[in-house]
Residue frames as qw, qx, qy, qz and C-alpha x, y, z in Angstrom:
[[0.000, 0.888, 0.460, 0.000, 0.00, 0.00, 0.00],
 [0.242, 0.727, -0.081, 0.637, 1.25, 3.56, -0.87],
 [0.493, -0.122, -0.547, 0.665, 2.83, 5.34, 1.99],
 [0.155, -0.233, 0.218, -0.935, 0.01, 7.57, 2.08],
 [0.074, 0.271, 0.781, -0.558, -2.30, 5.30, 3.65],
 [0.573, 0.399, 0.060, -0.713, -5.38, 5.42, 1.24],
 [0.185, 0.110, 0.967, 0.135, -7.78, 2.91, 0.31],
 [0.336, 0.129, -0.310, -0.880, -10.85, 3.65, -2.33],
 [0.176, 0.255, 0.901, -0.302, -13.95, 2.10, -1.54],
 [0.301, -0.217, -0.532, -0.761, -16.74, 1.88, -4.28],
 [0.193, 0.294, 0.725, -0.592, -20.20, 2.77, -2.30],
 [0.186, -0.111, -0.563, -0.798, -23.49, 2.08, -4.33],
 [0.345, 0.156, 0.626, -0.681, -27.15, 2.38, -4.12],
 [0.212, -0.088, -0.725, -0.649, -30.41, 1.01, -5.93],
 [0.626, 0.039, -0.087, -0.774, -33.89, 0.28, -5.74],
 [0.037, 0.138, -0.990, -0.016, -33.96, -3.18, -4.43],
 [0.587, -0.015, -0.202, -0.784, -37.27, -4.95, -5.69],
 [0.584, -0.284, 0.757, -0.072, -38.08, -8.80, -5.40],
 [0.864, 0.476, -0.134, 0.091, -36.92, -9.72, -8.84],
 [0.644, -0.699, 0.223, 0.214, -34.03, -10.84, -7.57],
 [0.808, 0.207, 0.327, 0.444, -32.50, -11.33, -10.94],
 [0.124, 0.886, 0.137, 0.425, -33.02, -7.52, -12.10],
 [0.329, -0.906, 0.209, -0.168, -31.21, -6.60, -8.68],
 [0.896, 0.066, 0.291, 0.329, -28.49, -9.08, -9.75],
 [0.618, 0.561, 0.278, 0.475, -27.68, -7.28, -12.62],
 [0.114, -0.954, 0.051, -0.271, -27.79, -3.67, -11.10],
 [0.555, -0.738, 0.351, 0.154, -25.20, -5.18, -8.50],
 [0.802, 0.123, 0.296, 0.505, -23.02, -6.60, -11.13],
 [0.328, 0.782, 0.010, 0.530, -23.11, -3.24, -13.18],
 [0.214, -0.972, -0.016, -0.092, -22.27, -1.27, -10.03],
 [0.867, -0.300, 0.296, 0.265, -19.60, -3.52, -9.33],
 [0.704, 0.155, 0.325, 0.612, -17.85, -3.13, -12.62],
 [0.332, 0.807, 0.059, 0.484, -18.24, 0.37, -12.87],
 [0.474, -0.866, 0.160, -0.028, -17.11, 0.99, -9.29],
 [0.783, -0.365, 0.273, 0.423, -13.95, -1.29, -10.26],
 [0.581, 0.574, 0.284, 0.503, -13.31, 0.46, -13.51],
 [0.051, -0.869, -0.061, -0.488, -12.66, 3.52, -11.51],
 [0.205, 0.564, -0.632, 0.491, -10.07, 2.20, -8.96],
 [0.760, -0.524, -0.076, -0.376, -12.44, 0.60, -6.40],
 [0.011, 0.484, -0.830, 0.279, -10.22, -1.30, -3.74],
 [0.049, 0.230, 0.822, -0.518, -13.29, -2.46, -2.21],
 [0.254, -0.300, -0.354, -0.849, -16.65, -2.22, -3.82],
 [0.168, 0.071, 0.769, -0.612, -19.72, -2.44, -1.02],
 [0.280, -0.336, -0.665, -0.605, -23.13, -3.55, -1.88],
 [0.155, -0.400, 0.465, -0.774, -26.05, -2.93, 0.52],
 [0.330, 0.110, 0.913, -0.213, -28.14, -4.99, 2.83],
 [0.539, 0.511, 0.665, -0.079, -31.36, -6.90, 0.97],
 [0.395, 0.607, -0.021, -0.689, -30.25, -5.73, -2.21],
 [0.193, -0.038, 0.936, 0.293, -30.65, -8.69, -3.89],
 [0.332, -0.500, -0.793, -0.103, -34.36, -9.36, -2.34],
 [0.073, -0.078, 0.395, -0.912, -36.50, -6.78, -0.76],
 [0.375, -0.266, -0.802, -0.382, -39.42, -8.25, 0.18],
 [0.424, -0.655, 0.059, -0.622, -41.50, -9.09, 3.22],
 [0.559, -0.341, 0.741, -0.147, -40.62, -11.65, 6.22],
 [0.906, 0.345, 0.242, -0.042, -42.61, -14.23, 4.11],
 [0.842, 0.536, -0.055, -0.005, -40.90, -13.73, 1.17],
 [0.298, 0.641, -0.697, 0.119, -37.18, -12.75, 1.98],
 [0.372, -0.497, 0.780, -0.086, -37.12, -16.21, 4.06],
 [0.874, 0.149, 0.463, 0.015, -38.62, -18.26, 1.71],
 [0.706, 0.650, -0.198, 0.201, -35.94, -16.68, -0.78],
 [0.574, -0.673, 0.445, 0.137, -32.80, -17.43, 1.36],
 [0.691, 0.506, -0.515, 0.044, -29.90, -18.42, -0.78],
 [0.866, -0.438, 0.130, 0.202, -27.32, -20.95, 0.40],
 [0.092, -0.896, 0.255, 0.352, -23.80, -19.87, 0.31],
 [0.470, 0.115, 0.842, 0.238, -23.58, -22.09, -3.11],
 [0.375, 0.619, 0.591, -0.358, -26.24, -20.46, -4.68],
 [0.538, 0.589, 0.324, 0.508, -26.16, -19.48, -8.50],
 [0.110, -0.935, -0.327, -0.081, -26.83, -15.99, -7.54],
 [0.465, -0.815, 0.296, 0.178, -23.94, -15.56, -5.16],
 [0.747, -0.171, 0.383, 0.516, -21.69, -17.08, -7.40],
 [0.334, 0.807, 0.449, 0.188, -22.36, -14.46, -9.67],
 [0.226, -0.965, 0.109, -0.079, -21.61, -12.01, -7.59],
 [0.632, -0.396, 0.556, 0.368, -17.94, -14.29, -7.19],
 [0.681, 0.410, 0.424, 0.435, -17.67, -14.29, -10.86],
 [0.073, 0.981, 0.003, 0.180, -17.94, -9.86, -10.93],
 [0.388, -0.890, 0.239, 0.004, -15.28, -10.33, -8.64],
 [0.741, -0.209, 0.513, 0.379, -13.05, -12.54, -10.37],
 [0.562, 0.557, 0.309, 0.528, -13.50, -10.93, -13.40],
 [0.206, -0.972, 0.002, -0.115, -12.97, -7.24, -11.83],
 [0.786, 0.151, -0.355, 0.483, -10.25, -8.34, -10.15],
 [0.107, -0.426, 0.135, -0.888, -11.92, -6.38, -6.99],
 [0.054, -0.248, -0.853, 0.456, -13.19, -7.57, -3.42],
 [0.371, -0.395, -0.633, -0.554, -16.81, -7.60, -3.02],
 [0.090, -0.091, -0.801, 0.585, -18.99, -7.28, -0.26],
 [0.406, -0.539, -0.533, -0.511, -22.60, -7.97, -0.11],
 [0.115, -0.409, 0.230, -0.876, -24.00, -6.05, 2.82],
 [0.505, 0.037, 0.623, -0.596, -26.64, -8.53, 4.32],
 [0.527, -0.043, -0.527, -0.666, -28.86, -11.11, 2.59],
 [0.733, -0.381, 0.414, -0.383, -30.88, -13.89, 3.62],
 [0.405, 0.478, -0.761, -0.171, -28.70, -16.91, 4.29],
 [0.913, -0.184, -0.072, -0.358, -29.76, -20.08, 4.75],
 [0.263, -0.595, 0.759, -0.030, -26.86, -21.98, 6.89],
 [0.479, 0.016, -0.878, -0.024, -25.52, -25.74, 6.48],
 [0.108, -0.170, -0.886, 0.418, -27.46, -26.35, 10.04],
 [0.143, -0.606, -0.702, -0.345, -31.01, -24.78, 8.34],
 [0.060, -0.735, -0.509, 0.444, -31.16, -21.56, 10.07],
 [0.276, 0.744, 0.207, 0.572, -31.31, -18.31, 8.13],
 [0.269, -0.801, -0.255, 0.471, -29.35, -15.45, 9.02],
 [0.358, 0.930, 0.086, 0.004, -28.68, -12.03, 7.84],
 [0.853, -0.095, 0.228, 0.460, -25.19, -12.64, 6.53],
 [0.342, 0.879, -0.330, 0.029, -22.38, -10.07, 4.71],
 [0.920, 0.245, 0.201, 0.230, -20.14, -12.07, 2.33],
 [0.058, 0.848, -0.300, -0.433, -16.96, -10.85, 1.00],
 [0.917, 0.301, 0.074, 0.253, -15.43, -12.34, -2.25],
 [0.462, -0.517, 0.246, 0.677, -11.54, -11.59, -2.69],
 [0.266, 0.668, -0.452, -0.528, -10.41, -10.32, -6.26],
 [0.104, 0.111, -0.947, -0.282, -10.33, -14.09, -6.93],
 [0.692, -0.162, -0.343, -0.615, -13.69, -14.84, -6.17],
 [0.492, -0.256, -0.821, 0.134, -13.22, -16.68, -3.12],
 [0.553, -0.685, -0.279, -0.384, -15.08, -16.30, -0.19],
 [0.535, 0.250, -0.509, 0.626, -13.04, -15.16, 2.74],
 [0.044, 0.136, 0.524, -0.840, -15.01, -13.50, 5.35],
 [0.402, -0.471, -0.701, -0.354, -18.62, -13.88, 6.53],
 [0.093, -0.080, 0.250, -0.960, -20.40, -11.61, 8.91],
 [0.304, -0.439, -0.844, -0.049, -23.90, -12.46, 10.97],
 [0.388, -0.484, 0.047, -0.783, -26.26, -8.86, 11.87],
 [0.137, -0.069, -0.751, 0.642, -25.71, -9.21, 15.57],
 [0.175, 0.313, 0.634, -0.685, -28.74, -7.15, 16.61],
 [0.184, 0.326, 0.853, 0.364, -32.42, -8.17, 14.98],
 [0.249, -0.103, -0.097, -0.958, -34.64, -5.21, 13.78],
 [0.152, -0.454, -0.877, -0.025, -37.45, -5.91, 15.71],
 [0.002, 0.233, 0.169, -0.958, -39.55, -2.65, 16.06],
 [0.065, 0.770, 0.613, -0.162, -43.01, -1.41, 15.54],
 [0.283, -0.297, -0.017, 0.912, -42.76, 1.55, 13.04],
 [0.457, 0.146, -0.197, -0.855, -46.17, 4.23, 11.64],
 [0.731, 0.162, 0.089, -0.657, -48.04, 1.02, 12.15],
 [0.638, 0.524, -0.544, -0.148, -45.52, -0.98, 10.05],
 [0.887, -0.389, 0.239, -0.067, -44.28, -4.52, 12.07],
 [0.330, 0.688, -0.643, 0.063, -40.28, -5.43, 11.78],
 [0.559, -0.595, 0.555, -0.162, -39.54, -8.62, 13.13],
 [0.479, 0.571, -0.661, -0.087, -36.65, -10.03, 11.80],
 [0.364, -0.241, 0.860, -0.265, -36.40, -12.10, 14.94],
 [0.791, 0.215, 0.459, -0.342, -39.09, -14.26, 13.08],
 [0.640, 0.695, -0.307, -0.111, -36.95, -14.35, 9.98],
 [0.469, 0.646, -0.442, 0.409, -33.30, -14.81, 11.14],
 [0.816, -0.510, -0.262, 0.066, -31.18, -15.40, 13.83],
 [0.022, -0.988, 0.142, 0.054, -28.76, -13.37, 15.16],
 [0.732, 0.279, -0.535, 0.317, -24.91, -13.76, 14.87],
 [0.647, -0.759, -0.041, -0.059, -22.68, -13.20, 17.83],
 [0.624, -0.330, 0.158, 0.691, -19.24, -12.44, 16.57],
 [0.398, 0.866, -0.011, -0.302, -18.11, -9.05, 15.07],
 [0.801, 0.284, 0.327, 0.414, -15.68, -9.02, 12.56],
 [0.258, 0.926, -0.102, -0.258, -13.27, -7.26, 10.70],
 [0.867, 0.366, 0.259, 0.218, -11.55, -7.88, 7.36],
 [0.278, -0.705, 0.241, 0.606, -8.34, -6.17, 6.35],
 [0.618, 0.672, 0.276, 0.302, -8.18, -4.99, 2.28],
 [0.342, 0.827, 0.014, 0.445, -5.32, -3.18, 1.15],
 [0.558, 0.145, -0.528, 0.624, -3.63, -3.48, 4.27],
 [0.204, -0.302, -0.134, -0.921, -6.41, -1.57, 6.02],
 [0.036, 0.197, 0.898, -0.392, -8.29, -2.92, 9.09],
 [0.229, -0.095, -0.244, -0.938, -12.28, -2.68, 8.42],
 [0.163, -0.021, 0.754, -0.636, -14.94, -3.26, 10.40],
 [0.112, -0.096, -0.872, -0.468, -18.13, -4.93, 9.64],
 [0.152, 0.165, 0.700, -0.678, -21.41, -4.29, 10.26],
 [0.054, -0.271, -0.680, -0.679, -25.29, -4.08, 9.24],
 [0.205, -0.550, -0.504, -0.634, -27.98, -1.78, 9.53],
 [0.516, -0.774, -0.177, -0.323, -29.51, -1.47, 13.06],
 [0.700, -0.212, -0.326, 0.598, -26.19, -2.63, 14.24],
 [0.209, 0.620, -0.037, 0.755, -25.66, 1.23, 14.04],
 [0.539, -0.648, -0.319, -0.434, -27.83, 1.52, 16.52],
 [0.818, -0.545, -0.151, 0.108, -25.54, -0.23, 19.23],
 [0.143, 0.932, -0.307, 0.129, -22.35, 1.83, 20.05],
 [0.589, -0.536, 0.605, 0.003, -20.25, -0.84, 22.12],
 [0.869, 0.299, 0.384, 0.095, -20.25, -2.84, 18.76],
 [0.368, 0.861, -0.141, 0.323, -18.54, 0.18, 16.98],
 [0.463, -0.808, 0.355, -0.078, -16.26, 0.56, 20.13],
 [0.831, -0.312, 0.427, 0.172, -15.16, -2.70, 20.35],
 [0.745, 0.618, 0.129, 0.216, -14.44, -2.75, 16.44],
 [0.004, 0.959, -0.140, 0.248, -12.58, 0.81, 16.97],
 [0.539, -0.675, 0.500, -0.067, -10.37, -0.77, 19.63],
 [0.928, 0.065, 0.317, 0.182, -9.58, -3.88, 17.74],
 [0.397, -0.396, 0.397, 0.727, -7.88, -1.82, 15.21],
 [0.322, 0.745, 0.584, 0.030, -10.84, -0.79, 12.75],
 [0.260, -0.204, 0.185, 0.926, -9.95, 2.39, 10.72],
 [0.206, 0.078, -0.505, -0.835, -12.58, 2.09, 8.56],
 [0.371, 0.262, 0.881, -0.134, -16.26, 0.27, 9.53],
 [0.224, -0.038, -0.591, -0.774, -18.97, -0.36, 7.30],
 [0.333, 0.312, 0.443, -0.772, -22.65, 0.27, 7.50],
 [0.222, -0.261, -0.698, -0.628, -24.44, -1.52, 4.23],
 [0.177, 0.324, 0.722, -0.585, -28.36, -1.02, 5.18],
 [0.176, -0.506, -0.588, -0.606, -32.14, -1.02, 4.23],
 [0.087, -0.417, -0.577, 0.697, -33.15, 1.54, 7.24],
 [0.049, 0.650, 0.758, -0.013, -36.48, 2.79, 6.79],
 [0.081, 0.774, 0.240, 0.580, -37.93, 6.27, 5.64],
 [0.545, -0.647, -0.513, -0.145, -38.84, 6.85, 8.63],
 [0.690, -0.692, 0.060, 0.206, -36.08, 6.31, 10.56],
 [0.643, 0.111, 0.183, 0.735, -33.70, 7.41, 8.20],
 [0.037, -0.836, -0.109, -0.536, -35.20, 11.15, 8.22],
 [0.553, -0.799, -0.130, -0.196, -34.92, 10.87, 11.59],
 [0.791, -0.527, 0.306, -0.052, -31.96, 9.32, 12.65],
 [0.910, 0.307, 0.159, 0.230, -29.59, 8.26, 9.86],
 [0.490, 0.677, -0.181, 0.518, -27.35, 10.61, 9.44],
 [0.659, -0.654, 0.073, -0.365, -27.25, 11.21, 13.09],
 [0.951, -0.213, 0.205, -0.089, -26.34, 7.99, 13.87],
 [0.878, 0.381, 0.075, 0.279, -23.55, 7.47, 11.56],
 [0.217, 0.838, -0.063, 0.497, -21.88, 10.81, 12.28],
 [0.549, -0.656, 0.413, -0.313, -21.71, 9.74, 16.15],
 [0.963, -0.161, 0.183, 0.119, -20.31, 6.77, 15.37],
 [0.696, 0.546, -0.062, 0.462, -17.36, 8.15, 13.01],
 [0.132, 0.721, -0.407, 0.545, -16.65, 10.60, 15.77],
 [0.923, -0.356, 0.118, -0.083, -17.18, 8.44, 18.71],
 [0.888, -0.254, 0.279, 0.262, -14.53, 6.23, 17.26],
 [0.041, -0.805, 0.375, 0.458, -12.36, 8.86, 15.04],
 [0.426, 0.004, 0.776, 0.465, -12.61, 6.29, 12.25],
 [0.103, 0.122, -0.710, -0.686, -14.14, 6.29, 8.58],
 [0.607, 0.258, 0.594, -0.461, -18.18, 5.54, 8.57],
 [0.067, 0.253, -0.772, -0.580, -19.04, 3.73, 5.19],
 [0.473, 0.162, 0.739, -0.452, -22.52, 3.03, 3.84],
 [0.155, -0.023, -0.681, -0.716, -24.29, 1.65, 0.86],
 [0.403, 0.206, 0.636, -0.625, -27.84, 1.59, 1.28],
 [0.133, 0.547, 0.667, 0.488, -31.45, 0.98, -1.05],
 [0.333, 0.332, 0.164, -0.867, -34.01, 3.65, -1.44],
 [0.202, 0.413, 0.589, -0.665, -37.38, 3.96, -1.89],
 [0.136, 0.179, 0.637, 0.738, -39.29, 3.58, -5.32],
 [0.119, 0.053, -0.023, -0.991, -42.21, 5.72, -6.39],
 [0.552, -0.100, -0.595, -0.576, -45.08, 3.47, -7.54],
 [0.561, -0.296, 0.259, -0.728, -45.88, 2.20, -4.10],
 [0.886, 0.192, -0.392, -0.155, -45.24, -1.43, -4.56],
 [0.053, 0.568, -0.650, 0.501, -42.12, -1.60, -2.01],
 [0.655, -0.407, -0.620, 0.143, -42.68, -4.38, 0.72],
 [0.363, -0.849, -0.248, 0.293, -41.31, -1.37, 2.90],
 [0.458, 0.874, 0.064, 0.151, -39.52, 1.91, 2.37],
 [0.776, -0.329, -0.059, 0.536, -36.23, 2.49, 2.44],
 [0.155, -0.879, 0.050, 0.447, -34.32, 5.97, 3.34],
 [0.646, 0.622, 0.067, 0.437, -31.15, 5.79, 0.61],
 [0.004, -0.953, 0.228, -0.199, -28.72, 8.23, 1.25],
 [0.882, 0.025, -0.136, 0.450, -25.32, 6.25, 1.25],
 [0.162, -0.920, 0.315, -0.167, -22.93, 8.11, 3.28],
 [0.660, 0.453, -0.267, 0.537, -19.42, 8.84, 3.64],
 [0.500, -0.857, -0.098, -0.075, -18.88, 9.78, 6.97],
 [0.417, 0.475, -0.531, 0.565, -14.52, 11.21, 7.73],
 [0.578, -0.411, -0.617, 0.340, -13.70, 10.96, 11.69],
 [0.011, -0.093, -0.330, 0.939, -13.81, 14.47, 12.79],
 [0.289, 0.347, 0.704, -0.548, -17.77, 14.07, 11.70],
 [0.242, 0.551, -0.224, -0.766, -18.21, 15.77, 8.36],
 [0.756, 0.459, 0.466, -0.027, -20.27, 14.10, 5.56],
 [0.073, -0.490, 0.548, 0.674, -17.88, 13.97, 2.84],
 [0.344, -0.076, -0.683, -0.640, -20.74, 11.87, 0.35],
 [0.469, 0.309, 0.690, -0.456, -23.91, 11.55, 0.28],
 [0.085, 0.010, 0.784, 0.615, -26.01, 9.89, -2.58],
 [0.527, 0.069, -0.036, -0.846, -29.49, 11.23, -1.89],
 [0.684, -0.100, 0.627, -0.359, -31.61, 9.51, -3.39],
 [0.379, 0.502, -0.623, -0.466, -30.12, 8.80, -6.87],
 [0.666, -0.165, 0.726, 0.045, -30.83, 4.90, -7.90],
 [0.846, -0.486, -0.139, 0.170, -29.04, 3.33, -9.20],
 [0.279, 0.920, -0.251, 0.115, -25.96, 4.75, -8.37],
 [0.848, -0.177, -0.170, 0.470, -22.32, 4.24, -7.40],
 [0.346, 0.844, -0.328, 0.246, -19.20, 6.15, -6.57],
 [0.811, -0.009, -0.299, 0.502, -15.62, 5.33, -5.38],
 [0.290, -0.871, 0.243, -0.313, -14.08, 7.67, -2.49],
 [0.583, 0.333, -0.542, 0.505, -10.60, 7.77, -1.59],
 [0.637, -0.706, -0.216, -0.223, -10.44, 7.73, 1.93],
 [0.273, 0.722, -0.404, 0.491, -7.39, 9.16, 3.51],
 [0.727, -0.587, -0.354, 0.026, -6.43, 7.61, 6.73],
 [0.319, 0.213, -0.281, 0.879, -4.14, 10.04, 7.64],
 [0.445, -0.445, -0.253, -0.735, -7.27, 11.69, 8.57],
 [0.815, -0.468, -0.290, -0.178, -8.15, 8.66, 11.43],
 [0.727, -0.032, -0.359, 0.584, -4.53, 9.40, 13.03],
 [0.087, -0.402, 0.234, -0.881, -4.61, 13.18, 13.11],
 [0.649, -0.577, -0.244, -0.432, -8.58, 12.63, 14.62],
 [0.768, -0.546, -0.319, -0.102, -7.26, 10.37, 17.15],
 [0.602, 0.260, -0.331, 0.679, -4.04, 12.16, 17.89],
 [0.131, -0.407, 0.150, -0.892, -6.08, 15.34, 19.10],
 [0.677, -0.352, 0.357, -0.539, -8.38, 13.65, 21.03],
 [0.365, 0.026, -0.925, 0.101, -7.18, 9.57, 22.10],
 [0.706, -0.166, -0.033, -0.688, -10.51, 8.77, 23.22],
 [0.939, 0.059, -0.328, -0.086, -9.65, 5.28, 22.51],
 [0.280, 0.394, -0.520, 0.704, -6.35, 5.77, 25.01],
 [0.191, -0.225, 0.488, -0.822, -9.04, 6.80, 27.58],
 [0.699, -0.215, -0.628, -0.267, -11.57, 3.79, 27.62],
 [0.175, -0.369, 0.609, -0.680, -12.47, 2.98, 31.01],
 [0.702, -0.278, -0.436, -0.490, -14.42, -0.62, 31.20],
 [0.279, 0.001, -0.765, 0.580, -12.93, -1.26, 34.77],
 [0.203, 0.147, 0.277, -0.928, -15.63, 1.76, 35.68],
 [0.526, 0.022, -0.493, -0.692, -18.25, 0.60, 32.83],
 [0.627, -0.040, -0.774, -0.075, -18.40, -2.94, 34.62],
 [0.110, -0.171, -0.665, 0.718, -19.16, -1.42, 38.15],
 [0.055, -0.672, -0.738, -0.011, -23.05, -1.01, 39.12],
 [0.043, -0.587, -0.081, -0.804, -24.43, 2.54, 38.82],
 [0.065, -0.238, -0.632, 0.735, -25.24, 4.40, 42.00],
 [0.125, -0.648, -0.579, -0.479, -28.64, 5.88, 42.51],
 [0.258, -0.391, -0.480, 0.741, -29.31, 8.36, 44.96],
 [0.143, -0.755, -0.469, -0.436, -32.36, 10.63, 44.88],
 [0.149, 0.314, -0.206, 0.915, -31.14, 14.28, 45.71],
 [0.143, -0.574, -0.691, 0.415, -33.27, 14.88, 49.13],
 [0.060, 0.783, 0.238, 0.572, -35.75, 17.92, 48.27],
 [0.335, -0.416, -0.441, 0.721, -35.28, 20.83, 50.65],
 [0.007, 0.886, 0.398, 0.237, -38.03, 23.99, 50.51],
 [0.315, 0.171, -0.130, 0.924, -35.85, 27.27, 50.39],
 [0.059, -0.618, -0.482, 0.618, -37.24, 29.81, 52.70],
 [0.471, 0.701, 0.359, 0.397, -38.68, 32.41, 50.65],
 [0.425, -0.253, -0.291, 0.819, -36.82, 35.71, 51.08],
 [0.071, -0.795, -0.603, 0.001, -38.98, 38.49, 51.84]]
């Protein structure tokens, strides 16, 4: 790797539908155009194979065999450019299904495999989420190193849980990633948010490829878009609206995640000796000031 310490990561976004073949193709194109353009590392996002509902995305689970996915190993072998699918449903040798992010190397092999720890169960305008009836959770994080370049893995609601990002952050993470299908809703609300506190939290690189949200009302649920680029002092350096489909590659300086954590060593100043000790409670006695007359 160059001695500046930069690694180009192709982030893309689409309209994921449940023709899973049509959203096949979109991820192949993004794939080669993201590698034609320097991509170290091209990210796809969660369910954008298959966007569906519970029903359907678990009766379409792929196994990690599966024409489909080899496909997606073939972009990469012909690219000659790591892959990473962001989340599908996967249907294990021991028959359970979980929400899984693959990486293929530059050869098309499969080298690293990632299980969404925490399950989007939630209650949202009315709408019911409960993956927990789909999937099962994993229970290791991960992180894969491209380009000489530690990078942290994650998906969607994981966002949600900071001690996952921490731990990453400490391991030696520079860079984590954030593929997702997070909801209108909660992506007005909360997406950009969320991502921004995690990049400065942990003075590293946020990295997201997301779907969005088609027009004709047909969706199984909506989804927010806006793939962000998040640098570690906080600053959105891309965002893709709500363009689909789209790609782009961003160089990503990590000079940038040294300076961050030179000025403030946050990570230096962890304290889970203290974290792992019960809170106190203590309810301030009231006390009626005289009034002064």
């Amino acid at each position: 790797m160059p001695d500046a310490q930069c690694v180009r990561i192709g982030i893309s976004q689409w309209r994921a539908t449940r023709d899973r073949a049509a959203n096949l193709d979109i991820a192949c194109d993004l794939v080669r155009q993201c590698a034609a353009d320097g991509a170290d590392l091209v990210l796809l996002p969660e369910n954008g194979l298959h966007l569906g509902t519970n029903v359907e995305m678990r009766e379409a689970a792929l196994r990690t065999g599966s024409a489909e996915l080899q496909q997606l190993a073939d972009v990469a072998r012909e690219t000659k450019t790591p892959v990473l699918l962001g989340g599908f449903k996967h249907l294990g040798a021991d028959g359970v299904i979980r929400n899984s992010a693959v990486l293929y190397d530059g050869e098309g092999a499969l080298v690293a495999q990632y299980d969404k720890i925490h399950l989007f169960d939630a209650r949202i305008n009315g709408q019911s989420f409960e993956a927990s009836s789909v999937e099962q959770g994993g229970t290791r994080p991960l992180i894969v190193k491209i380009a000489g370049v530690k990078i942290g893995v994650t998906i969607c609601y994981d966002v949600r849980f900071p001690e996952l990002y921490r731990q990453l952050a400490l391991a030696g993470a520079e860079i984590i990633l954030v593929p997702a299908a997070f909801t209108q809703t909660t992506g007005e609300a909360h997406w950009e948010a969320l991502l921004r506190a995690r990049a400065i939290e942990n003075e590293c690189f946020i990295v997201s490829s997301t779907t969005v949200r088609g027009d004709d009302g047909t969706d199984a649920f909506e989804t927010y878009g806006h793939g962000l680029v998040v640098e570690p002092w906080g600053k959105v350096i891309v965002d893709l609206g709500i363009a689909s489909p789209t790609c782009q590659v961003v160089e990503l300086d990590l000079g940038l995640v040294a300076s961050a954590r030179d000025k403030l060593p946050v990570l230096h100043h962890v304290r889970p000796d203290a974290y792992g000790t019960p809170a106190v409670v203590t309810l301030a006695p009231y006390r009626m000031e005289e009034a002064t007359l």
